[in-house]
C-alpha positions in Angstrom: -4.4 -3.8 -13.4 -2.2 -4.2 -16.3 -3.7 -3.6 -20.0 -1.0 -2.1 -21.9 -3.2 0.1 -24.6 -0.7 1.8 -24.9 0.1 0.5 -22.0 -2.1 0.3 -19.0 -1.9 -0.6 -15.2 -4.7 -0.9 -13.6 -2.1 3.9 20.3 -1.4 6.8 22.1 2.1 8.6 22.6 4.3 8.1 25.0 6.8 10.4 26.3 11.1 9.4 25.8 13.0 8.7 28.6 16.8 9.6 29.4 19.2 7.3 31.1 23.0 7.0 31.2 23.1 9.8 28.5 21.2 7.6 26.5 17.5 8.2 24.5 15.3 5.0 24.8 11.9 5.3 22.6 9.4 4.1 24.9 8.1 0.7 24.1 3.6 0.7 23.9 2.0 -2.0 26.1 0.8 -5.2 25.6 -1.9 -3.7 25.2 -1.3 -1.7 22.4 0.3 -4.8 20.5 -2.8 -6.7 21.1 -4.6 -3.9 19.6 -2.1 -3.9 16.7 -2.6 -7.9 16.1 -6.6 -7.8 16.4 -6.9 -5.1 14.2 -4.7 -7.1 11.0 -7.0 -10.0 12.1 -10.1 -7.8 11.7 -8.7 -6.4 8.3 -8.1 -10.1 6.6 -11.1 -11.3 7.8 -13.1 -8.4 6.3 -11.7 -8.6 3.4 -13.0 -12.1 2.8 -16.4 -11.4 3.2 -19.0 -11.3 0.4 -18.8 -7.2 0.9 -15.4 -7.0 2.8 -14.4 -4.0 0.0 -17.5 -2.2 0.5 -17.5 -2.4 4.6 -13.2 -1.2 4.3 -14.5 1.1 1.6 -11.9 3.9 2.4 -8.9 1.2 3.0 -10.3 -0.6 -0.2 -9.9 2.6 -2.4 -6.4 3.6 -0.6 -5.1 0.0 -1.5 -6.2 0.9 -5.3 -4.5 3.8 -5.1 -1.5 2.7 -4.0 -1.6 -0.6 -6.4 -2.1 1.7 -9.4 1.1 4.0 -8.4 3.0 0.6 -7.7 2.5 0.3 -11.3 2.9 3.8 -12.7 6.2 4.4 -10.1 7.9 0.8 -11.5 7.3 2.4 -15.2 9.1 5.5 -14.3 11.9 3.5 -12.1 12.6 1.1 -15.5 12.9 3.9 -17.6 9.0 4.3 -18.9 6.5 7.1 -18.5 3.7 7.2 -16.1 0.6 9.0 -18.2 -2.2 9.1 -15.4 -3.8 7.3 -13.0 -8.0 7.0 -13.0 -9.5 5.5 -9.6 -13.7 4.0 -10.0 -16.1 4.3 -7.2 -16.4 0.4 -7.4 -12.7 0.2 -5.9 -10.9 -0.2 -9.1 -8.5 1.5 -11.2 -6.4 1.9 -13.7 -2.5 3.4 -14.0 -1.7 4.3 -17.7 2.1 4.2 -18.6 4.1 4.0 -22.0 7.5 1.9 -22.6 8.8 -1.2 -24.1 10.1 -4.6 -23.9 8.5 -7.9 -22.7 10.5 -7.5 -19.2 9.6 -3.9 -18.9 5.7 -5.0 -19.0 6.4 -8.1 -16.3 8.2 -6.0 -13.8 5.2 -3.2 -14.2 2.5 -5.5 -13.4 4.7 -7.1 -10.8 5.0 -3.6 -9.4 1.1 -3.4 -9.1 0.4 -6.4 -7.4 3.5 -5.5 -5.0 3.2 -2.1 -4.4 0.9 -1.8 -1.5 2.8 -4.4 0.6 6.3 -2.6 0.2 4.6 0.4 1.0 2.5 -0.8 4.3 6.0 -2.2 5.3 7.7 0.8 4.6 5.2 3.0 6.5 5.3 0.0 9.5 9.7 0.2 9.7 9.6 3.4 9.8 7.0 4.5 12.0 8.4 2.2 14.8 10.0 5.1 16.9 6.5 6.9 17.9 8.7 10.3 17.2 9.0 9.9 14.0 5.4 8.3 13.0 3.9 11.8 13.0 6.5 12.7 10.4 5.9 9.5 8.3 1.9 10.5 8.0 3.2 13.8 7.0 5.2 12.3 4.5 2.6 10.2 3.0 0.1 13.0 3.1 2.6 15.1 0.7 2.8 12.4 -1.4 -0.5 11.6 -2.1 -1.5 15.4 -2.6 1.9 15.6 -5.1 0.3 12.9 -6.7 -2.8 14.7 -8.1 -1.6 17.4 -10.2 1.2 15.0 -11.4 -1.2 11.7 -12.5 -4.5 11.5 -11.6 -7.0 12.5 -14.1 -10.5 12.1 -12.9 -12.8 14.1 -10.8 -13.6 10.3 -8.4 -9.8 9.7 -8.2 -8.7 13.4 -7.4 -11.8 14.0 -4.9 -10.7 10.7 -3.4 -6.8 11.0 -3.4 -7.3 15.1 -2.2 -9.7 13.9 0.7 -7.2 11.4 1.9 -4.2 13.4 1.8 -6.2 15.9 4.3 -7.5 13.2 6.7 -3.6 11.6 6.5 -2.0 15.3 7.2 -5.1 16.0 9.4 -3.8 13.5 12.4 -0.3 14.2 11.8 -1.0 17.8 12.7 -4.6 18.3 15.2 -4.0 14.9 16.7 0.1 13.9 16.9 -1.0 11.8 19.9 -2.8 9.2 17.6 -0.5 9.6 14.8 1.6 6.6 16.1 -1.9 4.2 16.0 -2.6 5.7 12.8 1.0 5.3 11.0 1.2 1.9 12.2 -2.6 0.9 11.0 -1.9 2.7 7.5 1.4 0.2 7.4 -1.0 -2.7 7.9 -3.8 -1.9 5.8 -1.6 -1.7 3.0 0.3 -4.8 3.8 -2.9 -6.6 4.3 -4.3 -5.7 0.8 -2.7 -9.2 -0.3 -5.4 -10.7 1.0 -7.6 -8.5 -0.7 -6.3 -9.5 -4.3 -5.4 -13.1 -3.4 -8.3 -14.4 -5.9 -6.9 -11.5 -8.8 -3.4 -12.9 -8.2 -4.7 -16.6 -9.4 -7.1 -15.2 -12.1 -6.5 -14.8 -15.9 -8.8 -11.3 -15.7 -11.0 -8.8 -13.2 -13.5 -5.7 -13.9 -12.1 -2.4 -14.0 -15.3 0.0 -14.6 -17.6 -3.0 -15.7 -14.7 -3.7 -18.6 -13.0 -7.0 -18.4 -9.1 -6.8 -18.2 -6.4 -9.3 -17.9 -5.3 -9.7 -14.5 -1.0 -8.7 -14.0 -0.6 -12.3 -13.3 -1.7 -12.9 -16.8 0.4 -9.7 -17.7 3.3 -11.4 -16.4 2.5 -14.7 -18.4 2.0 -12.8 -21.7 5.4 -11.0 -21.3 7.5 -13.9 -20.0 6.8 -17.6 -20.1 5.0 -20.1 -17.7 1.1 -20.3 -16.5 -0.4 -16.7 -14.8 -0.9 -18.9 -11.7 2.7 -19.5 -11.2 3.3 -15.7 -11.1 0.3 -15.0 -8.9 1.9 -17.9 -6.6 5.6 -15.8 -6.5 4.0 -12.3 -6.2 1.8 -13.9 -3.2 4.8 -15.4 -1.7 7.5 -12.6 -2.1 4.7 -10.1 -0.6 3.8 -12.3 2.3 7.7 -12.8 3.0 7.5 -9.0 3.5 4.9 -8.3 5.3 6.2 -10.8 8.0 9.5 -9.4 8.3 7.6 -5.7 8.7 5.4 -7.0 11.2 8.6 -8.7 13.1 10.2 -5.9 12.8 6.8 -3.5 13.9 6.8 -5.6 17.0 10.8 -5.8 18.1 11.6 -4.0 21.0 13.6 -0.4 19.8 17.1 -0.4 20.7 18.5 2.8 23.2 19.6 5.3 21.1 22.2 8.0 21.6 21.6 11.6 22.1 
């Protein structure tokens, strides 16, 4: 969420094999791809459903979370300053961040409404060698318990952020074996929160804490030029672009590496 005041945005493991001095990564079942499909079908139909937030409640809040740095992270990366980030227990939240210029405030709320998908398609790239997914929820574990001392600022969004880190590092650490399932479901929850915002990428405004707010789309609008359902239609279409080319590329067969 964007409200610039003074400016605000809301499977199992397998072992490697050796041949010909080579190192193949094992490729998972059919089975496990089936698994992978179903649960992203699961996800976007939840998500549609009069209390799809509520029933994903965890995934719902981690999407926030990540929306909210998408915005705070841009700030920084264009040459603002990311304040603090406050997280609701009714899923939303709020990134608050300080700079200037019209194109500044466009790409900021841009970086909101794109941040989970670049993120769940990070996570889904580079957790495609099962080797390295334990090290890619250890990763994102750091990151999210770096992020409390460093932006978030209330008791919900640190108890939150704090609990996830641990459950994230948890797997990485007492249960590597599932650590490939679990990198590769983070990847798509994230990438799948599109669907979550479609409607508050076509609207002029959503609640954040019972407050009304202008939606990024309409942040985008204000700052540059054109309707906010334009900008909702290019966020939408430039996120879905990536999620499929992380899910084609979650799905290709790894190439042999060398020792």
């Amino acid at each position: 969420m964007d409200d610039p005041t003074p400016l605000v945005d809301s499977a199992v493991g397998f072992e490697p094999r050796t041949s010909a001095g080579m190192t193949t990564e094992p490729i998972p079942p059919r089975g496990s791809r089936a698994l992978f499909v179903v649960a992203a079908l699961l996800i976007v139909v939840i998500w549609q459903l009069p209390h799809g937030e509520q029933i994903l409640y965890p995934f719902s809040l981690l999407a926030t979370y990540v929306h909210e740095m998408g915005h705070g992270l841009t700030a920084l990366m264009t040459g603002g300053e990311f304040k603090e980030l406050v997280m609701y227990p009714d899923g939303s939240g709020v990134a608050l961040w300080a700079g200037s210029g019209r194109l500044q405030r466009a790409v900021v709320a841009a970086g909101g409404l794109l941040g989970p998908t670049i993120a769940g398609a990070a996570i889904l790239v580079a957790s495609r060698r099962q080797s390295w997914a334990r090290w890619v929820l250890l990763f994102v574990s750091f990151g999210l318990a770096l992020s409390v001392p460093l932006f978030v600022r209330n008791l919900f969004g640190v108890i939150f952020v704090v609990a996830a880190a641990v459950a994230i590092g948890g797997v990485a650490r007492l249960v590597p074996r599932l650590a490939p399932f679990a990198a590769q479901l983070l990847g798509v929850v994230l990438c799948l929160a599109l669907f979550r915002d479609v409607d508050y990428m076509f609207s002029p405004g959503g609640m954040i804490a019972g407050q009304q707010h202008s939606s990024d789309s309409a942040a985008i609008a204000d700052a540059l030029f054109l309707p906010y359902w334009f900008w909702g239609a290019i966020v939408a279409a430039t996120a879905a672009i990536v999620l499929a080319l992380a899910v084609r590329a979650a799905l290709r067969p790894l190439e042999p590496r060398l020792p």
